[in-house]
C-alpha positions in Angstrom: 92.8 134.1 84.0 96.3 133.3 85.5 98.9 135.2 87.4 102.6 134.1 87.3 104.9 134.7 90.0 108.8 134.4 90.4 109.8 133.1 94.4 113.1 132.8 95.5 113.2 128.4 94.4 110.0 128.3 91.9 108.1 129.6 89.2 104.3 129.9 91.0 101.1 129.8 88.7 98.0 130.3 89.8 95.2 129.1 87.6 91.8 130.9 87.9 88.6 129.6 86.3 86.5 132.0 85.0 82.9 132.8 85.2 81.0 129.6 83.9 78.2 127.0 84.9 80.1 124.9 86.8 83.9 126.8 88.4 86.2 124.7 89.5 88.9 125.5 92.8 92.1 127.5 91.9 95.0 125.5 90.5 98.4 126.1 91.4 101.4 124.9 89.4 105.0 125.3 91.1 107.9 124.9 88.8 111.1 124.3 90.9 114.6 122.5 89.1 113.6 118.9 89.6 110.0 119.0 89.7 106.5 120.3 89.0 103.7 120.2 91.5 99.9 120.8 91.0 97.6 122.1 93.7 94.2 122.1 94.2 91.6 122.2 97.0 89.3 119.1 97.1 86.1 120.8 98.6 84.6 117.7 99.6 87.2 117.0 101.3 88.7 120.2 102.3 92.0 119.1 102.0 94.4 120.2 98.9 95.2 117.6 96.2 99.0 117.6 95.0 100.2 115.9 92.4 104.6 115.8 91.6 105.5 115.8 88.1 109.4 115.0 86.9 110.7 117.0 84.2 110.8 114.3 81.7 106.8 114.2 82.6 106.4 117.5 82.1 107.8 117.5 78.9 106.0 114.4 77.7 102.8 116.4 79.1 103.6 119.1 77.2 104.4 117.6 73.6 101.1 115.5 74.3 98.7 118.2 74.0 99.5 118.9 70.1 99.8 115.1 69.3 96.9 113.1 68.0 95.8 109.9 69.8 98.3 107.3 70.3 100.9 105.8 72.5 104.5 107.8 72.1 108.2 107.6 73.2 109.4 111.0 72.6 113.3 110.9 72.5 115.6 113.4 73.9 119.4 114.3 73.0 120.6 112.6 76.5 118.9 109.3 75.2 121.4 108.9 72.4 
């Protein structure tokens, strides 16, 4: 389950794992213009993790999940 909501300088998604064995804590994914940052609570150490992804990262992120295994350079029109 998810929920997406639009603030006033992000994009805010909130990750919810469902009924399982073993749940995990929320995750929450903020997209602003330069950046992407991913939230969750550490509950051994009760402190939240956050982790700052560029756009160029994101992207590479994203083009990684449908590619097989391997090491790639994915090139974009403002590398030309």
């Amino acid at each position: 389950m998810f929920t997406i909501e639009h603030e006033f300088d992000a994009t805010v998604i909130t990750l919810v794992d469902e009924p399982g064995s073993h749940l995990q804590e929320d995750v929450t994914i903020q997209a602003f213009e330069d950046c992407v940052t991913i939230e969750q609570l550490d509950t051994r150490t009760d402190k939240v993790q956050k982790i700052t992804l560029s756009q160029s990262m994101l992207h590479d992120l994203a083009a990684a999940l449908d590619l097989p295994e391997g090491v790639y350079r994915l090139h974009r029109a403002e590398d030309s």
